[in-house]
PALOSE-660979 format. One line per 10 residues: number of its first residue (from 1); their letters; for each residue y, z, x of N, C-alpha, C, O. Coordinates in nm, 4 decimals. Layout:
NUM> a> Y/Z/X/Y/Z/X/Y/Z/X/Y/Z/X  ...
END
This chain:
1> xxxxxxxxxx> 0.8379/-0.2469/2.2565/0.9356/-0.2868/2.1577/0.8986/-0.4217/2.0970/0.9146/-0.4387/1.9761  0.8415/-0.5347/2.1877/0.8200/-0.6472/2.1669/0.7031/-0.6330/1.9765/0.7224/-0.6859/1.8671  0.5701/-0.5173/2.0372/0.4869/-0.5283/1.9565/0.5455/-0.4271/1.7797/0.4896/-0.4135/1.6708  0.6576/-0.3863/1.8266/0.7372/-0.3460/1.6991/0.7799/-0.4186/1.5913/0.7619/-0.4161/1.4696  0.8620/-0.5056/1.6962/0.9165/-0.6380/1.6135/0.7958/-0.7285/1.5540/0.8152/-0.7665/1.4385  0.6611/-0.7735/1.6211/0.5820/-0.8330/1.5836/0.5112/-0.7623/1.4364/0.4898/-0.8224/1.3311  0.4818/-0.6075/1.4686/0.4574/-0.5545/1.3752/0.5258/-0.5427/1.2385/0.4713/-0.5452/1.1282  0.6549/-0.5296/1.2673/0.7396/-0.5522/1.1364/0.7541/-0.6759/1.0681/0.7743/-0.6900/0.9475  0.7407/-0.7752/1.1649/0.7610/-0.8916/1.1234/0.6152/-0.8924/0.9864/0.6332/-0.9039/0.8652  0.4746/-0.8758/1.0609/0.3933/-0.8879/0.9725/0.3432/-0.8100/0.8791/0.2394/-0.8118/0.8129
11> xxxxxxxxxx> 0.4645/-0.7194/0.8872/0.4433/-0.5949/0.7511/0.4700/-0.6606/0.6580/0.3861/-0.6550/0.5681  0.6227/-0.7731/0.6266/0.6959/-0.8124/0.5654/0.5959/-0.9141/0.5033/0.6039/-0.9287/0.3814  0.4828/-1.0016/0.5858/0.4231/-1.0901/0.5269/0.3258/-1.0555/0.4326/0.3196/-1.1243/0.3307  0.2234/-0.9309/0.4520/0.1454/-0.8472/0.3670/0.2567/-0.8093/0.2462/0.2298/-0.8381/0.1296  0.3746/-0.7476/0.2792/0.3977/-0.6759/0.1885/0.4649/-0.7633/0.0698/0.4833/-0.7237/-0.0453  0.5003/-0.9006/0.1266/0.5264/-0.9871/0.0284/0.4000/-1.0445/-0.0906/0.4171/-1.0794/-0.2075  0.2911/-1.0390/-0.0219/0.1641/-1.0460/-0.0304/0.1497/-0.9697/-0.1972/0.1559/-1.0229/-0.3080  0.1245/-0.7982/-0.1498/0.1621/-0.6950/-0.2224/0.2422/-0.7023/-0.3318/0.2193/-0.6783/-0.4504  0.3584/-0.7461/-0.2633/0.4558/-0.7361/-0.3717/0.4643/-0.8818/-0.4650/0.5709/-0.9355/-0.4951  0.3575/-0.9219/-0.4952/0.3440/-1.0078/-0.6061/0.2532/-1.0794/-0.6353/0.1629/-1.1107/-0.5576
21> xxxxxxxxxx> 0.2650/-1.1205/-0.7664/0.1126/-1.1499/-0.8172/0.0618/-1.3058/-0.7666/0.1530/-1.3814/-0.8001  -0.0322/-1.3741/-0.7085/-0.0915/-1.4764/-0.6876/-0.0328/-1.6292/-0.7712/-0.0424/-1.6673/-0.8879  -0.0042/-1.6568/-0.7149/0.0838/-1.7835/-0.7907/-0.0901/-1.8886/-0.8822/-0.2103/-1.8851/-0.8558  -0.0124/-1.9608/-0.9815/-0.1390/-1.9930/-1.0422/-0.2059/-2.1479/-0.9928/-0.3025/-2.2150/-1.0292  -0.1215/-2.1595/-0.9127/-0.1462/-2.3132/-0.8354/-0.0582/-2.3382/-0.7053/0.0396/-2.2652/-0.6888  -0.0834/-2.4250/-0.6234/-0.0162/-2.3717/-0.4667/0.1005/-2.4554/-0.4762/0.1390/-2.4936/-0.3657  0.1845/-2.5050/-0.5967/0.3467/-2.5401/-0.5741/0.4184/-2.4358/-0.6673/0.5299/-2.4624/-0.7121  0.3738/-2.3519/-0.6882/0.4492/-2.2631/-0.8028/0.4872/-2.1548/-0.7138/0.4119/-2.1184/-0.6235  0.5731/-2.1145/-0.7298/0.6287/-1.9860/-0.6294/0.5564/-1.8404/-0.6846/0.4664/-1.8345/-0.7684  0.6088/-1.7458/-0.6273/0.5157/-1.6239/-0.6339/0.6278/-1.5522/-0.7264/0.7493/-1.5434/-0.7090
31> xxxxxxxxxx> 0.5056/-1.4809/-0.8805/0.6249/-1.4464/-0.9531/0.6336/-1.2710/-0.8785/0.5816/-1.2115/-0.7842  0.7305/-1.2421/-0.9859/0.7365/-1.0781/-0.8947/0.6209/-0.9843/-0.9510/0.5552/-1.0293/-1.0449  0.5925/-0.8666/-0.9055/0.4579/-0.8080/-0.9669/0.5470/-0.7497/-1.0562/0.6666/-0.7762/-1.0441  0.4922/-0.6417/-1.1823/0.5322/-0.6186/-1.2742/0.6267/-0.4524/-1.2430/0.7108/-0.3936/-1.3110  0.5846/-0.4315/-1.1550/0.6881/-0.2964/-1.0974/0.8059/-0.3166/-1.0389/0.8856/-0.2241/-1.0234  0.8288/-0.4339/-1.0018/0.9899/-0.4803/-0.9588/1.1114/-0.5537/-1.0367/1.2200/-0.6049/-1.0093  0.9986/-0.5194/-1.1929/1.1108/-0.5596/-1.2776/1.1491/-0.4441/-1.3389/1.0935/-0.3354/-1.3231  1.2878/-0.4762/-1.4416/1.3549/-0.3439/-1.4714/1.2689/-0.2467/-1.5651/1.2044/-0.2878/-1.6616  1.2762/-0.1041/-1.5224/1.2342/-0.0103/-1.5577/1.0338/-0.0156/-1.5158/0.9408/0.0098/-1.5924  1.0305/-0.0454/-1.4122/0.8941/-0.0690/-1.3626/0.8786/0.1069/-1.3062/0.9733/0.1679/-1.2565
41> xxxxxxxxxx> 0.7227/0.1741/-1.3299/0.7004/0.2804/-1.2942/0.7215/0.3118/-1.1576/0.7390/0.2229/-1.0743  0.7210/0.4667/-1.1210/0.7177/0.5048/-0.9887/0.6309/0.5956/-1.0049/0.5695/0.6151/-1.1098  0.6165/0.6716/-0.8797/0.4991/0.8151/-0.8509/0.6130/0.8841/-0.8980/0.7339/0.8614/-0.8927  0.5027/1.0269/-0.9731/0.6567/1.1502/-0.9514/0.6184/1.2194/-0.8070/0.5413/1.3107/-0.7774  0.6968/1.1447/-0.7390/0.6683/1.2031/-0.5749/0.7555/1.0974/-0.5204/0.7265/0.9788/-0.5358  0.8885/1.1454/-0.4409/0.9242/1.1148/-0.3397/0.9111/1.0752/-0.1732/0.8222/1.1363/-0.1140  0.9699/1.0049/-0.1151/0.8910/0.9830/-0.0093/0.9339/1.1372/0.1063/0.9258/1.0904/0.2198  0.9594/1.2374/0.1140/0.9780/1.3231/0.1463/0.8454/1.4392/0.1106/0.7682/1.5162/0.1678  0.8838/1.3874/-0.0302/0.7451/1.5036/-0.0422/0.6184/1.4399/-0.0669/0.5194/1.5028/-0.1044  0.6209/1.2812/-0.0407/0.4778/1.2381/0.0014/0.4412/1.2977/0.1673/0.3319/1.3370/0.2081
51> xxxxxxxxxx> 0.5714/1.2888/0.2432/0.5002/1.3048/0.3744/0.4734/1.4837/0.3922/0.4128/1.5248/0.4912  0.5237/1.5767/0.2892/0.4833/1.7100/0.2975/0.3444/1.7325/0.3025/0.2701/1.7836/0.3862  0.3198/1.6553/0.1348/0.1949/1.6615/0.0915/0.0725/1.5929/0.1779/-0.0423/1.6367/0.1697  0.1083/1.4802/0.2622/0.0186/1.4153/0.2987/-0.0612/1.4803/0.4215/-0.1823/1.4800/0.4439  0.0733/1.5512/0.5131/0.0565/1.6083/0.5817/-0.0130/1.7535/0.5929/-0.0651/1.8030/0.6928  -0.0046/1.7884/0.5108/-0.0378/1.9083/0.4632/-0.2200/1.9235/0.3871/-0.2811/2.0266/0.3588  -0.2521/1.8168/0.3766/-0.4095/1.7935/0.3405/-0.4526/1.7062/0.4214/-0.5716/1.6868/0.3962  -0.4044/1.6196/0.5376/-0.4346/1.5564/0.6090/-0.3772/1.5861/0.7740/-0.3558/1.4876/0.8447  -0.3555/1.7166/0.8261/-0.3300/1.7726/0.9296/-0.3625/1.6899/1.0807/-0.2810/1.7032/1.1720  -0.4526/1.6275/1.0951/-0.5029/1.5363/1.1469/-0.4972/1.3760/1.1756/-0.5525/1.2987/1.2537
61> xxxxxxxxxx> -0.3819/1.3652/1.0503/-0.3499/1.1845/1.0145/-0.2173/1.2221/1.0365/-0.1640/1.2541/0.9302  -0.1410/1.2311/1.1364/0.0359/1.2579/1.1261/0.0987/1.0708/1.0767/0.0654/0.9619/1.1236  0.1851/1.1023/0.9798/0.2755/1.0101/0.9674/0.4307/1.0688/1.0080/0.4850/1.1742/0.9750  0.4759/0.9642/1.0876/0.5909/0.9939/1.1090/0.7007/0.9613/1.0459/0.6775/0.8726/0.9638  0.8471/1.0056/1.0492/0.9320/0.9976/0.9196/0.9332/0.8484/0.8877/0.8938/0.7732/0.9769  0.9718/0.7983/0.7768/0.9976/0.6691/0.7459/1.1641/0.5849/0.7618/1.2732/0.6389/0.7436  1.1445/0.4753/0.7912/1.2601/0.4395/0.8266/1.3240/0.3102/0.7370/1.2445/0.2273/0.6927  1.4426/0.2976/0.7160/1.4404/0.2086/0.6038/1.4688/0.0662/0.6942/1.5252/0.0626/0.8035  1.4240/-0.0286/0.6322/1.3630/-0.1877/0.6624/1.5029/-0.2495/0.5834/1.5264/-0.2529/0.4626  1.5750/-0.2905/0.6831/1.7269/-0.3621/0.6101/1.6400/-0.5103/0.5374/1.5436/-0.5654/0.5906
71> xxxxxxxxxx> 1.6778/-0.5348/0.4601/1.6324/-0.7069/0.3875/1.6865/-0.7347/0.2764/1.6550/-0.6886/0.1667  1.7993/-0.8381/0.3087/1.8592/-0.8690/0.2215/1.8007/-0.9373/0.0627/1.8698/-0.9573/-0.0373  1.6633/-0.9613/0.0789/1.5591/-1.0677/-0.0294/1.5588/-0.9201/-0.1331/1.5544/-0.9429/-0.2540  1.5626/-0.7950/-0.0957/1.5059/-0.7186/-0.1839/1.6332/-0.6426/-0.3221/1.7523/-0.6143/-0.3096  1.5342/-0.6300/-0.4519/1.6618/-0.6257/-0.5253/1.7166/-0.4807/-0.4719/1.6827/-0.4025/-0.3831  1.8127/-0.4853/-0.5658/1.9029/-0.3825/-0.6370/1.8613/-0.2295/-0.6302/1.8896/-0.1352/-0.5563  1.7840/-0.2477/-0.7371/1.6593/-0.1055/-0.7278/1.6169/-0.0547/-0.6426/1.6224/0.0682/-0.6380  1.5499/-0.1377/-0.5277/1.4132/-0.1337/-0.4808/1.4947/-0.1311/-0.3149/1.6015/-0.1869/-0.2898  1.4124/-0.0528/-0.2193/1.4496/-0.0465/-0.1018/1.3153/0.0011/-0.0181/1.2313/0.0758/-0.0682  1.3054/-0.0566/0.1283/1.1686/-0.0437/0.1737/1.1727/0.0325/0.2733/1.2764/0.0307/0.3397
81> xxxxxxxxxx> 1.0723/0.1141/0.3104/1.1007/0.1581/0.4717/0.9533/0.1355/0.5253/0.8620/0.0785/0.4656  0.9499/0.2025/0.6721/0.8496/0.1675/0.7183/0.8348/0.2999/0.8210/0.9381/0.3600/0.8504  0.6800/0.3541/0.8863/0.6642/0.4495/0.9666/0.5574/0.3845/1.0311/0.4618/0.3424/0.9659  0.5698/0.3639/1.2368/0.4852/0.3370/1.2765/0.3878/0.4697/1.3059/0.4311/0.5647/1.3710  0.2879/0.4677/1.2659/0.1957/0.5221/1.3189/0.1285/0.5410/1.4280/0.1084/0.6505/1.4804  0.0805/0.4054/1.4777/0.0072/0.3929/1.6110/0.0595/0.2626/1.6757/0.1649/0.2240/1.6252  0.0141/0.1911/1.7686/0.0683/0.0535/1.7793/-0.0182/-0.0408/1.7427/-0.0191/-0.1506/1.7983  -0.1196/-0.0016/1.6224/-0.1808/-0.0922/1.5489/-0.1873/-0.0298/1.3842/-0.2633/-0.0686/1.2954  -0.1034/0.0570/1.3773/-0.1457/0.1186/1.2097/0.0409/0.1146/1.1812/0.1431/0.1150/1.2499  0.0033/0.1106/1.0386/0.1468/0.1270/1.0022/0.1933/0.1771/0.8556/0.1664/0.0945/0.7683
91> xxxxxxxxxx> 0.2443/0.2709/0.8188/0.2912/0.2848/0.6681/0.3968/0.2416/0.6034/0.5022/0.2589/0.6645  0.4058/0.1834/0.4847/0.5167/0.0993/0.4791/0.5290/0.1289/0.3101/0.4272/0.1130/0.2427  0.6579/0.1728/0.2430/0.7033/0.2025/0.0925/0.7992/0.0949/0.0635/0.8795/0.0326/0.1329  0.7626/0.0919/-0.0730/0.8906/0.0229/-0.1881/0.9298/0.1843/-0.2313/0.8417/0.2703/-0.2323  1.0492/0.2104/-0.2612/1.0874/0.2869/-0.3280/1.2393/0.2844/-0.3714/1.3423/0.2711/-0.3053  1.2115/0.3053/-0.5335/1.3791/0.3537/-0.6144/1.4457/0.4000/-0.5834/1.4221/0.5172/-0.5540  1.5855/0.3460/-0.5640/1.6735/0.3594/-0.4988/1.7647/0.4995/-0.5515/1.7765/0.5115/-0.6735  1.8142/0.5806/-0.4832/1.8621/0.6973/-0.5669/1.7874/0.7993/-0.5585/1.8109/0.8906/-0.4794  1.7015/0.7980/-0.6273/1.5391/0.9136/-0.5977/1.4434/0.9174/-0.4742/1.3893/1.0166/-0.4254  1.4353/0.7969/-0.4379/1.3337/0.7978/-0.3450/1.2677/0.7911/-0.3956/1.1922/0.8605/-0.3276
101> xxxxxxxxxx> 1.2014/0.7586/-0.4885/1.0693/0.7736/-0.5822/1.0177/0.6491/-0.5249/1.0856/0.5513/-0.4937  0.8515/0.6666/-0.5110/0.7472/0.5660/-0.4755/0.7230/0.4542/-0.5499/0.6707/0.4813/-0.6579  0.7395/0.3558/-0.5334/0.6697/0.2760/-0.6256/0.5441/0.1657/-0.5658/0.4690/0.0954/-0.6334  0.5524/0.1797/-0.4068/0.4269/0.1484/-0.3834/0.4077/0.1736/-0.2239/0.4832/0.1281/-0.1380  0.2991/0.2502/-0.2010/0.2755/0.3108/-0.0768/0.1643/0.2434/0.0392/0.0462/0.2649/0.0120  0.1830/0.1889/0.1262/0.1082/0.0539/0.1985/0.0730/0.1375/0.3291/0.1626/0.1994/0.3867  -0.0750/0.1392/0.3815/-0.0885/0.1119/0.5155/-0.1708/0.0064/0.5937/-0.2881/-0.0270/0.5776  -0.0779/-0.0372/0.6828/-0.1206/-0.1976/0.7150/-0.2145/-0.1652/0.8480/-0.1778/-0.0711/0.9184  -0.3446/-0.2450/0.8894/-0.3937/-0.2375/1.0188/-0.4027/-0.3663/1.0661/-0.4866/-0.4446/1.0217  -0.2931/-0.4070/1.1860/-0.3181/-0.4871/1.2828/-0.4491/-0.4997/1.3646/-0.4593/-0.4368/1.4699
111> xxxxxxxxxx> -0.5322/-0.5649/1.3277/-0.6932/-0.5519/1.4198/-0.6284/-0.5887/1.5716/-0.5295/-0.6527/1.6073  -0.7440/-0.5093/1.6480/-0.7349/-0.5448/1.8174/-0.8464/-0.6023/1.8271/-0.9319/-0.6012/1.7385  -0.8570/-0.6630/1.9451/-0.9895/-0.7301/2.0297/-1.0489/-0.6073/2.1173/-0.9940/-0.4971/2.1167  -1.1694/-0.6361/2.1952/-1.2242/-0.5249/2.2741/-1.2798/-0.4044/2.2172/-1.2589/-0.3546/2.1065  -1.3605/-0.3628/2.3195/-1.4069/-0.1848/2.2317/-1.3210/-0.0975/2.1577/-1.3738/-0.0119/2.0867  -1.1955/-0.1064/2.1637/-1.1435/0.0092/2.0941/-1.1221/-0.0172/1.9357/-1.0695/0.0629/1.8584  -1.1768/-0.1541/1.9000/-1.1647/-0.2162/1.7723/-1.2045/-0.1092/1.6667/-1.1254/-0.0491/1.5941  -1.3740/-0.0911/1.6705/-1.3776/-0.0099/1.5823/-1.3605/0.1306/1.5757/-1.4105/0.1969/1.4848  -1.2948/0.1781/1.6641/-1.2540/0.3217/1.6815/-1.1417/0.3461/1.5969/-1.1220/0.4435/1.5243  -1.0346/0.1944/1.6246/-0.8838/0.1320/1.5740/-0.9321/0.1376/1.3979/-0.8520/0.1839/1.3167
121> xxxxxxxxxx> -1.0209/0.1041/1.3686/-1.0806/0.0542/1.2137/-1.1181/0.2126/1.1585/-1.0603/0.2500/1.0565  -1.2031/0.2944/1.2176/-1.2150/0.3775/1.1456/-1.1308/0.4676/1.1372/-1.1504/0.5474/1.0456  -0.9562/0.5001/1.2631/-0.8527/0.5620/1.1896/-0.7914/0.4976/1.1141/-0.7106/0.5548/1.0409  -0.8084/0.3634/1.1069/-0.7136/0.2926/0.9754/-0.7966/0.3468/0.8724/-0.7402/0.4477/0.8301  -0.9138/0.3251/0.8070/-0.9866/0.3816/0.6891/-0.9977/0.4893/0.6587/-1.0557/0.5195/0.5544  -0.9403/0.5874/0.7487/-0.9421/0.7407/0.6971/-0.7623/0.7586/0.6934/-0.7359/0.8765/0.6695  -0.6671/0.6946/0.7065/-0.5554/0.7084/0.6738/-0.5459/0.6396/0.5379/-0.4400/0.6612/0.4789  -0.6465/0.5506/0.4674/-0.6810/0.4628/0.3590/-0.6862/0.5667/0.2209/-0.6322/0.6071/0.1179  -0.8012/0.5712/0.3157/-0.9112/0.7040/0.2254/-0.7938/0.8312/0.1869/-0.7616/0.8466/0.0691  -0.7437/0.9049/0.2783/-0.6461/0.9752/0.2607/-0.5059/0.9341/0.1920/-0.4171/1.0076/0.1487
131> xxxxxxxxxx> -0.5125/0.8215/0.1950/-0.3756/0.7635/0.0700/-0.4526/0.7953/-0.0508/-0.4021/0.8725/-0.1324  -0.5964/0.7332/-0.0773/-0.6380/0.7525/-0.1857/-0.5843/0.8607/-0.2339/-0.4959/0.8788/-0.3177  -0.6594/0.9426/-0.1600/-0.6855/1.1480/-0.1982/-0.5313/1.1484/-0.2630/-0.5126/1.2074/-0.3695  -0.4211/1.0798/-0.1942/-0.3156/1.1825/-0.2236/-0.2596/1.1341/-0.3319/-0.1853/1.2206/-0.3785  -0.2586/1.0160/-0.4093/-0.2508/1.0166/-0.5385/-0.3280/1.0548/-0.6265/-0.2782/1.1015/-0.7289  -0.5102/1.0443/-0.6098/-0.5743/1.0840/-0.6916/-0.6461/1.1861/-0.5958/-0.7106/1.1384/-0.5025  -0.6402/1.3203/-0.6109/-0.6756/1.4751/-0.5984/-0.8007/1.4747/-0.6144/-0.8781/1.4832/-0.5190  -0.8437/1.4634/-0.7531/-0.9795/1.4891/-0.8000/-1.0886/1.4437/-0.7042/-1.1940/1.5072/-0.7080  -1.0748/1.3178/-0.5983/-1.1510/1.2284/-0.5585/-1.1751/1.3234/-0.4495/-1.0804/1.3958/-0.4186  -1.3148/1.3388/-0.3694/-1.3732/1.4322/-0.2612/-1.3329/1.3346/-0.1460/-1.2870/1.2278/-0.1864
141> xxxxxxxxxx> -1.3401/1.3483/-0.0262/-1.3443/1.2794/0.0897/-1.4429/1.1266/0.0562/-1.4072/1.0090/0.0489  -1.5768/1.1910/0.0412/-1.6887/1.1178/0.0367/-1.6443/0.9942/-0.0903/-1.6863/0.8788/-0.0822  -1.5770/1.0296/-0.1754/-1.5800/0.9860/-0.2942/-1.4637/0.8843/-0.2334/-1.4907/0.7648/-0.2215  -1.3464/0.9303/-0.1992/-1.2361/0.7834/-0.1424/-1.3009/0.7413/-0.0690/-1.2807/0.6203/-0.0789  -1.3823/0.7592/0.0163/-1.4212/0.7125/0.1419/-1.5321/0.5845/0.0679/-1.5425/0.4870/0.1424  -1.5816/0.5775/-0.0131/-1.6841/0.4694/-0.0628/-1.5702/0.4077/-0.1870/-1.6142/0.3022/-0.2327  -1.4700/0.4384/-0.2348/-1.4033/0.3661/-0.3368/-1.3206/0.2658/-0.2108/-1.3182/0.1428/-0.2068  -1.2627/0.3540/-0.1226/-1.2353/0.2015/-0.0512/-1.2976/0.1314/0.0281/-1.2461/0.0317/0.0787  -1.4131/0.1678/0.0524/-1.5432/0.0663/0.1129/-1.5305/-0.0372/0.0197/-1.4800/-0.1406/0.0634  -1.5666/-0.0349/-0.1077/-1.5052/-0.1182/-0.2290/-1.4891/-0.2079/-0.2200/-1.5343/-0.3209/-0.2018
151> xxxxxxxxxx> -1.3464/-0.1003/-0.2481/-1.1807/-0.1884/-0.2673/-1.1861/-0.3161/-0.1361/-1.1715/-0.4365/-0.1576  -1.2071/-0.2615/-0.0187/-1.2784/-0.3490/0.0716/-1.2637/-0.4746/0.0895/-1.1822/-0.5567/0.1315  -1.4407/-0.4597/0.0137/-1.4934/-0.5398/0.0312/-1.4796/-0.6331/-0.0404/-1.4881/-0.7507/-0.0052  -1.4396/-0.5629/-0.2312/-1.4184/-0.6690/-0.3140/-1.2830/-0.7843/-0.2608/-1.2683/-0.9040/-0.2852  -1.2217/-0.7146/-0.2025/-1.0732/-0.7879/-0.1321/-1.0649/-0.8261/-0.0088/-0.9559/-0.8389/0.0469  -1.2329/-0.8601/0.0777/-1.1870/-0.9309/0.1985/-1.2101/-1.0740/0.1728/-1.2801/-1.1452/0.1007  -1.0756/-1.0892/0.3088/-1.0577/-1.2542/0.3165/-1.0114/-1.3230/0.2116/-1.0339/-1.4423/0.1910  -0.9165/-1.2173/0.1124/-0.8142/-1.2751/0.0277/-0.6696/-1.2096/0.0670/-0.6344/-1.1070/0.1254  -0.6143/-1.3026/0.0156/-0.4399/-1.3054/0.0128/-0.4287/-1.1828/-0.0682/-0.3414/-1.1056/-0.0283  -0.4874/-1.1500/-0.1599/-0.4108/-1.0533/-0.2857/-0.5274/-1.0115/-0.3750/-0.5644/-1.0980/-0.4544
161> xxxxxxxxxx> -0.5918/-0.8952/-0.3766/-0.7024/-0.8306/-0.4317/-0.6418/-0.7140/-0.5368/-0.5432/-0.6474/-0.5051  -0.6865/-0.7027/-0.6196/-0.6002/-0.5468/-0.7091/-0.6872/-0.5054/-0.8208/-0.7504/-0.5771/-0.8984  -0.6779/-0.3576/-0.8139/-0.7957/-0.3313/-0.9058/-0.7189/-0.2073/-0.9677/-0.6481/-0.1342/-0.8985  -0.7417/-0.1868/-1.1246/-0.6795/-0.0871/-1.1468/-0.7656/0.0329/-1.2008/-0.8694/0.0216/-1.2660  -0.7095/0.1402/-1.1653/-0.8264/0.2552/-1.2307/-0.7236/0.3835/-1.2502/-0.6601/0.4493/-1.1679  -0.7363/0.3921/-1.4187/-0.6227/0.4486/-1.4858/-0.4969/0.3990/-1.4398/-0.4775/0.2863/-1.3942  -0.4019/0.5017/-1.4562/-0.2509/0.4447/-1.4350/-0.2372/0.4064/-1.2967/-0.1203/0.3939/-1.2604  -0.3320/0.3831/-1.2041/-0.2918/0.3349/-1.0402/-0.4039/0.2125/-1.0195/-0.5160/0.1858/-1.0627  -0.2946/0.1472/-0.9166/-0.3523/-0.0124/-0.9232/-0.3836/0.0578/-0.7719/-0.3451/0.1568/-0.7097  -0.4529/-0.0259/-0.7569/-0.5203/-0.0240/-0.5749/-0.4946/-0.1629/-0.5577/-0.5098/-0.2443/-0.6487
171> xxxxxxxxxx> -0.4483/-0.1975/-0.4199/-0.4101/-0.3375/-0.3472/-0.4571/-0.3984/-0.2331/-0.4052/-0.3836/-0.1224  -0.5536/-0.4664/-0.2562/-0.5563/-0.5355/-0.0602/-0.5415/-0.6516/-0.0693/-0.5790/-0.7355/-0.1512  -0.4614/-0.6557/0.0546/-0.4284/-0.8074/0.0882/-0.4740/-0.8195/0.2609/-0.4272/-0.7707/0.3638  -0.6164/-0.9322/0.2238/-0.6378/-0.9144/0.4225/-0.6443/-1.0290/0.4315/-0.7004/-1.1079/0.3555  -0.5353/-1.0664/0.6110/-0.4954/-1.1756/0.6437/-0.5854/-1.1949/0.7674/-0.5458/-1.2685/0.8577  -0.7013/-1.1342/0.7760/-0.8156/-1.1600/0.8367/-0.7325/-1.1043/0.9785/-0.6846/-0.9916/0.9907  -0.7287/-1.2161/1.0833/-0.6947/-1.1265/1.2200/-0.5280/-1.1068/1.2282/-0.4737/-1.0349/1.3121  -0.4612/-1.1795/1.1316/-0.3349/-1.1046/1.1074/-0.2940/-0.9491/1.0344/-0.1951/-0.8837/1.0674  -0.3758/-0.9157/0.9482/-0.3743/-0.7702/0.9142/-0.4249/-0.7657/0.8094/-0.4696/-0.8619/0.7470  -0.4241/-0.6416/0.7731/-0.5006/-0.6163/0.6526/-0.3830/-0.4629/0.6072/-0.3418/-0.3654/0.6700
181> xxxxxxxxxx> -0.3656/-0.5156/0.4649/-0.2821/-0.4267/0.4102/-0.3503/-0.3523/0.2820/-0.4213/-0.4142/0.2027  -0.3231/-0.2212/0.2706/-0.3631/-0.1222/0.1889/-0.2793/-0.1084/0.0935/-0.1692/-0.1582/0.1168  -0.2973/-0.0377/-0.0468/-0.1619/-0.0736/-0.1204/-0.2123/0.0304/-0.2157/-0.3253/0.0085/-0.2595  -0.1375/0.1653/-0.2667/-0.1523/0.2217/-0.3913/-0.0163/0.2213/-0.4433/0.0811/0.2366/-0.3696  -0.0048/0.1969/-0.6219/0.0812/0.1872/-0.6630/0.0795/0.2071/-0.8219/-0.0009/0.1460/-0.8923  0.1598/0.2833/-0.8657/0.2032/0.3008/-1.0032/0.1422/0.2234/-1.1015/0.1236/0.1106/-1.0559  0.0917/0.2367/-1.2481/0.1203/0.1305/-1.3445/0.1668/0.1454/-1.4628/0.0710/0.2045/-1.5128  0.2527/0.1347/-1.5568/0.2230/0.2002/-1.6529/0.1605/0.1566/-1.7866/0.1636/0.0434/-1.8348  0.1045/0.2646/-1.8364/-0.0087/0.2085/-1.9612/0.0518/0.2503/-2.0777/0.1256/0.3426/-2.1120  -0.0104/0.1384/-2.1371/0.0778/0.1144/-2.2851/-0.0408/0.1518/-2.3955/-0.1608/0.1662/-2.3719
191> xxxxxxxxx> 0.0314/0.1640/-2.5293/-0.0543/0.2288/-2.6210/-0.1663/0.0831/-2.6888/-0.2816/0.0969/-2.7299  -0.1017/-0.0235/-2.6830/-0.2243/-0.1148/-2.7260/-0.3313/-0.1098/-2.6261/-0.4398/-0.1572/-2.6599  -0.3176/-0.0547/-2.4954/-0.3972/-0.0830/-2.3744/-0.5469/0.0154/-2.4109/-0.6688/-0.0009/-2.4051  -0.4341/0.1410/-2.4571/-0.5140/0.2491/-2.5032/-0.6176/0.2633/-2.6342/-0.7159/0.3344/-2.6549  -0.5501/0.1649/-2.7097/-0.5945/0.1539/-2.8126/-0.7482/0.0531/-2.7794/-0.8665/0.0871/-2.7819  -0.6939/-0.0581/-2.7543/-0.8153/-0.1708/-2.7176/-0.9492/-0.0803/-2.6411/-1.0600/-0.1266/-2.6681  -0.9477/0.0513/-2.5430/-1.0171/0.0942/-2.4691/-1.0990/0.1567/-2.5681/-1.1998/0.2085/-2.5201  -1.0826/0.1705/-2.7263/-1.1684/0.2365/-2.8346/-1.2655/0.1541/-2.8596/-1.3844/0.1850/-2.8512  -1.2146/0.0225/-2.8983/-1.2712/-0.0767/-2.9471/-1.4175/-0.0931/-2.9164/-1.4796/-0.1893/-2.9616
END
């Protein structure tokens, strides 16, 4: 129970992480990312029928149901839950309140010490890899499996990494031996965005 509470505790610090964009100098506070303001996108996928789907192409990666994370800091809209996985992996959602709709889907890995480290690392990266898959389909095993080698690498040993490709942002935030958080999430694209991509 002890390593529950510890775990939640440092979901909250990643996911604050996550949930906003890099302040532009270290006395300025952290503004909010652009999905937690009003009318910010979601997945069309609920967190119900994320865990159908996930489960259902990933037979082998069980997530268990999600549970909602009381916190008074969070708005109106927006409500979080969390599913432990292992006692070092963890999945953790923002989602619209009412629908259940996703608006950003996190799995965090607490690193261990000792041999079982990288055994611990490579089910965190195939529960990664498999977040990929399940927003973007098209992508083969092989193919998530080297986009988040990446995503990675371009994002270790930072606070807040994000890369976008089409309408989904990818997120890491690694707190080195405090955790390392995974992050897919919504964006939505606008027609000058579209337009400029002619140019």
């Amino acid at each position: 129970m002890r390593h529950l509470f510890a775990a939640l505790a440092l979901l909250m610090l990643p996911t604050a992480v996550v949930w906003a964009d890099p302040p532009s100098d270290s006395t300025s506070p952290l503004q909010a990312a652009p999905y937690l303001l009003a009318g910010a996108p979601t997945f069309d996928m609920n967190i119900t029928q994320f865990r159908e789907k996930f489960t259902a192409e990933n037979p082998s990666l069980p997530i268990n149901e999600f549970r909602a994370i009381d916190s008074s800091t969070d708005e109106v809209n927006l409500m979080r839950a969390a599913s432990k996985i292992n006692e070092n992996l963890y999945a953790s959602t923002a989602l619209e309140r009412g629908t259940l709709k996703i608006k950003s889907m996190q799995i965090t890995w607490l690193p261990i010490q000792g041999p079982e480290q990288k055994a611990a690392r490579a089910k965190a990266s195939e529960y990664m890899s498999a977040l990929i898959r399940t927003f973007t389909p098209s992508l083969s095993k092989p193919q998530s499996g080297a986009k988040l080698t990446k995503l990675l690498s371009d994002g270790k040993n930072k606070r807040y990494y994000a890369q976008t490709d089409g309408a989904i942002r990818y997120v890491v935030a690694d707190n080195g031996e405090k955790g390392l958080t995974f992050a897919v999430e919504p964006i939505k694209l606008t027609l000058s965005e579209t337009l400029n991509t002619n140019e």
